[in-house]
C-alpha positions in Angstrom: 118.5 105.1 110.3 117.4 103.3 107.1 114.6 101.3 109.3 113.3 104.9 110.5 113.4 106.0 106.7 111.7 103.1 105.4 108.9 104.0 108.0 108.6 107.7 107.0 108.5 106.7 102.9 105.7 104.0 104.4 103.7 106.5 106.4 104.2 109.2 103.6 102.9 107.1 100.7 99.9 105.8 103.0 99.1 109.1 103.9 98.8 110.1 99.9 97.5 106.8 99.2 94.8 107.6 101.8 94.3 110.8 101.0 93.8 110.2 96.8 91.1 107.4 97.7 89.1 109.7 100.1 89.5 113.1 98.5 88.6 111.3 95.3 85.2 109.7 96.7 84.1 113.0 98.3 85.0 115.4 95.7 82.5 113.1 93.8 79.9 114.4 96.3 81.0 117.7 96.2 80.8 117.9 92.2 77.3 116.1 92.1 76.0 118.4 94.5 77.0 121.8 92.7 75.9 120.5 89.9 72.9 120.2 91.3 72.4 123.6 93.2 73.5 122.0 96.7 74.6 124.6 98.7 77.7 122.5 100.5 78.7 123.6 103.8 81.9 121.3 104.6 84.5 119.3 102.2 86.3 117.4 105.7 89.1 115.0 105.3 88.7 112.8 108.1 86.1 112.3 110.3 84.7 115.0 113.4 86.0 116.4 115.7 87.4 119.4 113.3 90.8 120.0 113.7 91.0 123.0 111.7 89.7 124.4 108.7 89.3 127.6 106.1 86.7 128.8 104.7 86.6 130.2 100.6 83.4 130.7 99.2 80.2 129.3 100.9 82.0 126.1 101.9 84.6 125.1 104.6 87.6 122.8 103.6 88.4 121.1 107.0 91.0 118.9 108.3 89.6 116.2 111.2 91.0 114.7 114.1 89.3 110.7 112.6 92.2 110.3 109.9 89.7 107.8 108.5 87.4 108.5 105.6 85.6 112.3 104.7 82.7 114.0 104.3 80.5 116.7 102.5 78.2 118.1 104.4 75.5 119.8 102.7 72.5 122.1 103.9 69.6 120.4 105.4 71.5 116.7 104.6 70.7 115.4 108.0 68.7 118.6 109.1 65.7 117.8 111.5 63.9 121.6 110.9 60.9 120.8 108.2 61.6 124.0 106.7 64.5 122.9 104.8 62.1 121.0 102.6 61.4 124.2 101.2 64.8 125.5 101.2 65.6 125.9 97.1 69.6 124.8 97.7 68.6 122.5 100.8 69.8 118.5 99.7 66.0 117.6 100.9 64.6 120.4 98.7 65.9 118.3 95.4 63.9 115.8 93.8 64.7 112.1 94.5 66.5 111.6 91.1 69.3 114.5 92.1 69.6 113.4 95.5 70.6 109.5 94.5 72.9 111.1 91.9 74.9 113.0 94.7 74.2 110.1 96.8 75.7 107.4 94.3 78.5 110.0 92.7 81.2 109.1 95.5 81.3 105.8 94.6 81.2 105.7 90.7 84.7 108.0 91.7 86.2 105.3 93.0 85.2 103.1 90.2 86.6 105.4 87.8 89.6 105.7 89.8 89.9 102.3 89.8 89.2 102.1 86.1 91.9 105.3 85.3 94.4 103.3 87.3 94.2 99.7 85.9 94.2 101.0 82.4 97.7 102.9 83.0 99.2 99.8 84.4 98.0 97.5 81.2 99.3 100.5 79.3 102.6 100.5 80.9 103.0 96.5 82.2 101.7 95.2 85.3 102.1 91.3 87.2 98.3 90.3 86.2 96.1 89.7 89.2 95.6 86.5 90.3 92.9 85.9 92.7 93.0 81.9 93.3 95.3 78.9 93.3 92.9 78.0 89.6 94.5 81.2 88.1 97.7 80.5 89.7 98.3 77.2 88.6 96.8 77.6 85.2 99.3 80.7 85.0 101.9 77.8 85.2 100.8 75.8 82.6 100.7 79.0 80.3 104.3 80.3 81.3 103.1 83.3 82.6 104.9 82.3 85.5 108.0 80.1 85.4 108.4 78.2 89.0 111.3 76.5 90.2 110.7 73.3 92.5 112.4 74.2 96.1 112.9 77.2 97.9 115.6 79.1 95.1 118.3 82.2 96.4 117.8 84.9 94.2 120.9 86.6 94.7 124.3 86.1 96.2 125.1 86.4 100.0 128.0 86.1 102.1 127.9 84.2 105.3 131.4 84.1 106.2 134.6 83.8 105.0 134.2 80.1 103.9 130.6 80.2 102.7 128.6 82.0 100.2 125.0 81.0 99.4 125.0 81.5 95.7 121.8 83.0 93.0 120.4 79.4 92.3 120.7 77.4 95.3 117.9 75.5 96.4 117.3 74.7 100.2 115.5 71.7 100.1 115.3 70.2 103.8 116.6 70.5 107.7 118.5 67.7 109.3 116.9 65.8 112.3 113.6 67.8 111.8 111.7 70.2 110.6 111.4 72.3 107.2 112.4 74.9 105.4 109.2 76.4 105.5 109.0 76.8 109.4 112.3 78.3 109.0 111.1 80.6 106.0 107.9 81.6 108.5 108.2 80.9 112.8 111.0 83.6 113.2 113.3 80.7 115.4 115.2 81.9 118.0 118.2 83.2 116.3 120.4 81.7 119.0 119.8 78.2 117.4 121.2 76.7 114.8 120.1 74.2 112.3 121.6 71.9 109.3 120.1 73.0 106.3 120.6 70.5 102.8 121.6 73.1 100.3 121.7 71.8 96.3 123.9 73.3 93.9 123.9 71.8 91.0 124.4 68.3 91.0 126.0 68.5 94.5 124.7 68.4 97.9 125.8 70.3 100.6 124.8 70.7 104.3 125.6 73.9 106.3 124.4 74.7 109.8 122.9 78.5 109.9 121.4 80.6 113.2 117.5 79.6 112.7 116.7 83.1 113.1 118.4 84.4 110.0 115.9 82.6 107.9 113.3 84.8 108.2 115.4 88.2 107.6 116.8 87.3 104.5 113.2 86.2 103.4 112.0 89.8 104.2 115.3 91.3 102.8 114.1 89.4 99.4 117.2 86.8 99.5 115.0 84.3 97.9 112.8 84.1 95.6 108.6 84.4 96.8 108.0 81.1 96.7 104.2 79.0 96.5 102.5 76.0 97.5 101.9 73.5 94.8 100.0 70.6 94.5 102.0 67.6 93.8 101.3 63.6 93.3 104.2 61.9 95.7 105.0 58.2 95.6 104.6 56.2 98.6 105.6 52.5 97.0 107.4 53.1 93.5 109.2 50.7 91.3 112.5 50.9 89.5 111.7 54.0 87.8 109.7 56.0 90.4 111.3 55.9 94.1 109.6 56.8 97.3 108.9 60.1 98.1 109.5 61.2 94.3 107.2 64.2 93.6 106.0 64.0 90.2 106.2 67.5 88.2 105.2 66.3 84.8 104.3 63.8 82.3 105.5 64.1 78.5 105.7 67.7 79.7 102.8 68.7 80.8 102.2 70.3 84.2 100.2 67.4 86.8 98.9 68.7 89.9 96.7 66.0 91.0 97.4 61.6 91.6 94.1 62.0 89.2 95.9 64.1 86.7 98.9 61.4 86.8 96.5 58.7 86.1 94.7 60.1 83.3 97.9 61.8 82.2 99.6 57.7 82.1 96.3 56.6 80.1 95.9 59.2 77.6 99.1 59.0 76.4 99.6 57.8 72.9 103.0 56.8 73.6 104.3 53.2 74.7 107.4 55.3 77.1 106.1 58.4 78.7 108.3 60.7 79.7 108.2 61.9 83.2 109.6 64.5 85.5 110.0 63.9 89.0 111.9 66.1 92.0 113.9 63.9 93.8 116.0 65.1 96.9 116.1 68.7 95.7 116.8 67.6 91.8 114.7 67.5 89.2 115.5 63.9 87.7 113.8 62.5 83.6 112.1 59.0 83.8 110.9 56.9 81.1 107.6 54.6 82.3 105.2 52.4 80.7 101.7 54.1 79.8 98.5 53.0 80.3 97.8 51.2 83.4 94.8 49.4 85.0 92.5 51.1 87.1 93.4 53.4 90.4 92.5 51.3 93.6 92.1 52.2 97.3 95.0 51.6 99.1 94.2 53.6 102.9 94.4 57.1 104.0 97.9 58.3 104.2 98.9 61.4 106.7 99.7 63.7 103.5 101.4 66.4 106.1 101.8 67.2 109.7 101.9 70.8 111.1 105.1 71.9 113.0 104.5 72.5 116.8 100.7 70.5 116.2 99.0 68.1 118.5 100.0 65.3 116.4 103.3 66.5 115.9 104.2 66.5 119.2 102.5 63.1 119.5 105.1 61.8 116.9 102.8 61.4 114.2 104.6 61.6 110.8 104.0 62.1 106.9 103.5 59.1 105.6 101.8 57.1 108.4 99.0 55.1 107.1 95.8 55.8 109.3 94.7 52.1 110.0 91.3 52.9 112.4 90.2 55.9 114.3 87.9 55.3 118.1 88.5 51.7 117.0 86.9 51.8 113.8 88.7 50.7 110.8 89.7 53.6 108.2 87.4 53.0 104.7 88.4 55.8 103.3 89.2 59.7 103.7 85.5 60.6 102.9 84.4 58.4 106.1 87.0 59.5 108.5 86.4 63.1 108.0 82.6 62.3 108.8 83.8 60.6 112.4 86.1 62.9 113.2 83.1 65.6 113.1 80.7 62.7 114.8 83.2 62.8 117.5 83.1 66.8 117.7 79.9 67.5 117.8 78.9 64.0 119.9 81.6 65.3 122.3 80.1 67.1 125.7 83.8 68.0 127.0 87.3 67.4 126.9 87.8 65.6 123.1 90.5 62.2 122.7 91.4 60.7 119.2 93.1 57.9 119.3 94.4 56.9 115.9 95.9 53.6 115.0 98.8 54.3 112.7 101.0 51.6 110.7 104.5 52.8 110.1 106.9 50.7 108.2 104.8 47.4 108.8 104.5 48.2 112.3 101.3 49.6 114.2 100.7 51.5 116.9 97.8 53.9 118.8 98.3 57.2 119.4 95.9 59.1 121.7 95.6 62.5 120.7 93.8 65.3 122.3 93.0 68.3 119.9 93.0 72.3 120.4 89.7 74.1 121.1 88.8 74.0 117.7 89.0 70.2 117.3 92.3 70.1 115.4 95.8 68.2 116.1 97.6 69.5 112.7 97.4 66.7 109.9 96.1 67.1 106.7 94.9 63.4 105.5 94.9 62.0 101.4 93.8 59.1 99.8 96.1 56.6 99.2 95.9 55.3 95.8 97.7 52.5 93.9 98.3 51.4 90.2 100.0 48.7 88.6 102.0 48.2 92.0 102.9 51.6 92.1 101.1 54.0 95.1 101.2 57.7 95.3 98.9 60.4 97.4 98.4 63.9 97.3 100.8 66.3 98.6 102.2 69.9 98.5 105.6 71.0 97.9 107.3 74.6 98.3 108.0 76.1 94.3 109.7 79.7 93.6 108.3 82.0 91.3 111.4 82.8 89.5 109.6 84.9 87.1 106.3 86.6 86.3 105.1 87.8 82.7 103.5 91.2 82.9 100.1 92.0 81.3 100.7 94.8 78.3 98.2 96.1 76.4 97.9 98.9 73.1 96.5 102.9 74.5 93.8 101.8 72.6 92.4 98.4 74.2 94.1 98.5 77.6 90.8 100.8 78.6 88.5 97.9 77.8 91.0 95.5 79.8 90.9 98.2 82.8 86.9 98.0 83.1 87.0 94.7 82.7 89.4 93.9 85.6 87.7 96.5 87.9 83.8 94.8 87.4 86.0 91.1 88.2 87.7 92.5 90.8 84.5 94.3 92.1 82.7 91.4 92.1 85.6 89.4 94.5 85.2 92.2 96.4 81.7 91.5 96.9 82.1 88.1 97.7 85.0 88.7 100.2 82.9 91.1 101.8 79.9 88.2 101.9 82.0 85.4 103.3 83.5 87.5 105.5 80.2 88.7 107.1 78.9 85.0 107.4 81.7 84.4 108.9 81.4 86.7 111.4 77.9 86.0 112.1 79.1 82.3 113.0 81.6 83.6 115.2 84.8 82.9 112.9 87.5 84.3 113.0 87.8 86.8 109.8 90.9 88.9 110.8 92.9 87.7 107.5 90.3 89.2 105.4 89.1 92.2 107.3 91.3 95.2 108.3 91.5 98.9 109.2 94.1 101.8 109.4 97.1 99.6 110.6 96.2 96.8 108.0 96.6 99.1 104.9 99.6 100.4 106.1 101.7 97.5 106.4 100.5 96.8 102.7 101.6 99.9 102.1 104.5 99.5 103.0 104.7 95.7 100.9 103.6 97.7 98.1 106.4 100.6 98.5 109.1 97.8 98.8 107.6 96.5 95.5 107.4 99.5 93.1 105.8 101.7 91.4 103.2 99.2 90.1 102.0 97.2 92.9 101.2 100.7 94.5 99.1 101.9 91.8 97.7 97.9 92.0 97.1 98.7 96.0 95.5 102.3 95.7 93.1 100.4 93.0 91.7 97.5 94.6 91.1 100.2 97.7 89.4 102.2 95.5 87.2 99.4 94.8 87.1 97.8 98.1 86.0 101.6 99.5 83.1 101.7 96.7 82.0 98.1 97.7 81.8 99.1 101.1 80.2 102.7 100.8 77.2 101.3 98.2 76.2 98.8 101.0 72.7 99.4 102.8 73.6 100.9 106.4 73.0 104.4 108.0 75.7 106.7 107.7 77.1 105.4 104.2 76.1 105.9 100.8 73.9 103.2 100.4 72.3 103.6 103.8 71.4 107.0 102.7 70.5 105.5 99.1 67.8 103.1 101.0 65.9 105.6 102.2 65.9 107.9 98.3 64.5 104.7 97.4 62.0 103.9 99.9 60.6 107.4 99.0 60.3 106.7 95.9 58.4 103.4 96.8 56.0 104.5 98.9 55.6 108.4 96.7 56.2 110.7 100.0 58.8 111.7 102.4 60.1 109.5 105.0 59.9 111.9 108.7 63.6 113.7 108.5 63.6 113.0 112.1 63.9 109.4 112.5 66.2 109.2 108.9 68.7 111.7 110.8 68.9 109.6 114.0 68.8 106.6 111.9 72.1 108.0 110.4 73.8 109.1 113.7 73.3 105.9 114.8 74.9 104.2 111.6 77.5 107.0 112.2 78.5 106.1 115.9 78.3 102.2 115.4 80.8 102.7 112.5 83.3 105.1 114.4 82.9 102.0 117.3 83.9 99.5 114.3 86.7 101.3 112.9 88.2 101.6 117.1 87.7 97.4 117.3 88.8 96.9 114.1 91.9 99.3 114.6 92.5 97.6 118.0 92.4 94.6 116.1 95.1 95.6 113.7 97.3 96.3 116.3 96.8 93.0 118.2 98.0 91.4 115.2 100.5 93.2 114.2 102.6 92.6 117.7 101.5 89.2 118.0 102.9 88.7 114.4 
């Protein structure tokens, strides 16, 4: 019963969502126009075929059978008969100026809506946006978000009778294989069961737990969201640092790089630096010389290896040093990468890496074959050393324990709102670009393009979230539907925008004709985009 609730609240709210966002854009239209002496025929919510309307005044207020987007349809908008040109409350009647008004109003709507939106959240509190790991991490370093190294619980949860996982535990690692990550992401069969290190405290435990169950409590919020942080790891340390020690900070200061650590070590005043490291799920305090001589070369190291990978299943591990790859000795990660694509693109069929890995003193070849895409799962680093001490570049799981929100005075958060919705316009516009090179290369751009289906299951994120990250949701839609409607192809805005301009280019009117088949063309292409793209959604959501 609650499942077919949450549903209903998440279908409700992304009908309304929906609904604000279109009605919104077209009722920007609709005011433009009056104001102008449009005559408008049709305010439709949705897209045609009509599945009813009523009529009050001169205009009809229809809903549509397409629950995707709206229209106003105006007299002698997309009109073919030449008399309309002389028609005083005909669209084409108006002069060029009026029309790209009308034209343009929808989206300056959603821009204002946008704007309306972001300033009531600054006014009220809202989790800032963050829009790249930069932000992110620099976030860290300013305490506007306090991590916690490891995946933390947030809250207390009975197994069973003889085990509780208690608010503060970190799970830091699976027995005989495996991470907590794949168990925080692949939905395991829930029939298996795993031995998962648990610290508490000073104390470490080990308790086996159905694989499966991993994954609920993540969705069910039992632990805290968690990110992927950069980290410098050691791979030979001395009596202070200790293999596989993941260093967190020097003399208190956040270092996200083996670069940062370096310069970090050098720039120190200090004779003793002080040093965080996290060491078997525990954050441990060090005291090591600074200074240092220079960084040297020491290899390429295998910084990780994907679960269920080519290499994985090979037996490749973290930590392996790649020695030589097709018989060539390693120089460094900047050459192998370059091989690796030689061998790609050299490659007329079926591709074989064979690696040469050292482990422990001990080498061996592994003969790898890759997925279609060239891949076997490993994400390489350079290995580096200084003063007898090596370390390489790595990543380890952090929760966000806490988040500061972004407040702002009635009388500046305004500023802050049209501030945020130009920056977050302008990632729009670059998602939107990368997205469409992408597609024109044939990539695969279904994590940053998305229909119907898509919004609602961030709708339904969002309702789970509160009140803010809604109002968050509904404004980078608004923004994202702008973006979208101001861009240069028949049927939208700025399709229709072109050609006012054009006209005013070349000083007379472009045949009404050809602009009008131009646009039903635009029209049917997009209602075939929306069907792939909602096809697409759905392909997604059940393989997920």
């Amino acid at each position: 019963m609650s499942v077919f609730f949450d549903y209903l609240v998440t279908g409700v709210v992304f009908f309304l969502v929906f609904s604000v966002l279109v009605l919104v854009h077209e009722f920007g239209h609709f005011y433009a126009a009056k104001k102008a002496g449009i005559k408008v025929e049709e305010f439709g919510f949705g897209l045609p075929p009509r599945l009813f309307g009523k009529k009050k005044g001169e205009t009809i207020y229809s809903v549509n059978w397409i629950p995707f987007g709206g229209f106003v349809r105006m007299l002698g908008e997309d009109s073919k008969d030449p008399k309309m040109l002389d028609h005083g409350r005909s669209f084409v009647s108006k002069p060029a100026w009026k029309r790209m008004i009308v034209v343009i109003a929808g989206v300056v709507m959603n821009f204002a809506l946008a704007w309306v939106l972001l300033t009531g959240a600054y006014i009220f509190g809202v989790e800032p946006f963050w829009t790249s790991r930069e932000e992110i991490l620099q976030a860290v370093d300013d305490e506007a978000i306090k991590i916690r190294e490891g995946v933390v619980v947030s809250r207390d949860i009975e197994i069973d009778s003889r085990f509780v996982l208690r608010e503060g535990d970190v799970l830091v690692g699976v027995e005989g294989g495996g991470s907590i990550l794949d168990l925080l992401t692949s939905g395991n069969d829930s029939e298996s069961e795993v031995s998962v290190q648990i610290v508490r405290g000073d104390e470490v435990l080990v308790e086996k737990f159905a694989a499966g169950v991993f994954t609920e409590w993540r969705e069910e919020g039992v632990f805290y969201d968690f990110l992927t942080t950069p980290r410098t790891k050691i791979f030979v340390g001395n009596e202070d640092l200790q293999k596989d020690d993941l260093v967190l900070r020097v003399d208190g200061k956040q270092v996200y790089s083996p670069m940062e650590f370096v310069d970090a070590m050098r720039g120190s005043d200090q004779e003793l630096v002080d040093v965080s490291v996290y060491r078997a799920g525990i954050v441990e305090n060090v005291q090591i010389e600074a200074g240092g001589g220079s960084s040297d070369f020491r290899g390429v190291v295998i910084a990780d290896v994907v679960s269920g990978g080519a290499a994985d299943m090979a037996g490749l591990k973290e930590g392996d040093l790649v020695v030589a790859f097709q018989g060539r000795e390693v120089e460094d990660l900047d050459v192998l990468m370059s091989e690796i694509d030689l061998v790609k693109s050299e490659s007329a069929g079926d591709i074989l890496y064979d690696y040469v890995i050292d482990r422990g003193g001990e080498q061996k070849m592994y003969s790898i074959t890759p997925n279609e895409t060239g891949l076997i799962g490993i994400y390489f680093a350079n290995l580096l050393e200084v003063e007898g001490v090596s370390f390489y570049d790595s990543a380890m799981l952090s929760s966000i324990v806490h988040v500061e929100k972004d407040k702002y005075p009635f009388w500046s958060a305004p500023w802050k709102g049209l501030t945020e919705t130009v920056r977050l316009s302008k990632l729009t516009v670059q998602g939107l670009g990368s997205a469409l090179v992408g597609f024109i290369r044939g990539d695969d751009v279904s994590d940053v393009v998305g229909g119907p289906v898509r919004i609602a299951q961030l709708t339904g994120d969002a309702v789970d979230a509160g009140l803010m990250t809604i109002i968050k949701l509904i404004a980078i839609l608004s923004i994202s539907l702008a973006v979208l409607n101001i861009l240069p192809v028949p049927a939208l805005d700025g399709g229709r925008l072109l050609f006012i301009l054009v006209e005013m280019v070349i000083r007379r009117r472009i045949n009404q004709k050809f602009e009008t088949y131009v646009h039903l063309l635009g029209y049917l292409l997009l209602l075939g985009l929306i069907v792939l793209i909602t096809y697409s959604d759905f392909v997604r959501l059940f393989a997920d």
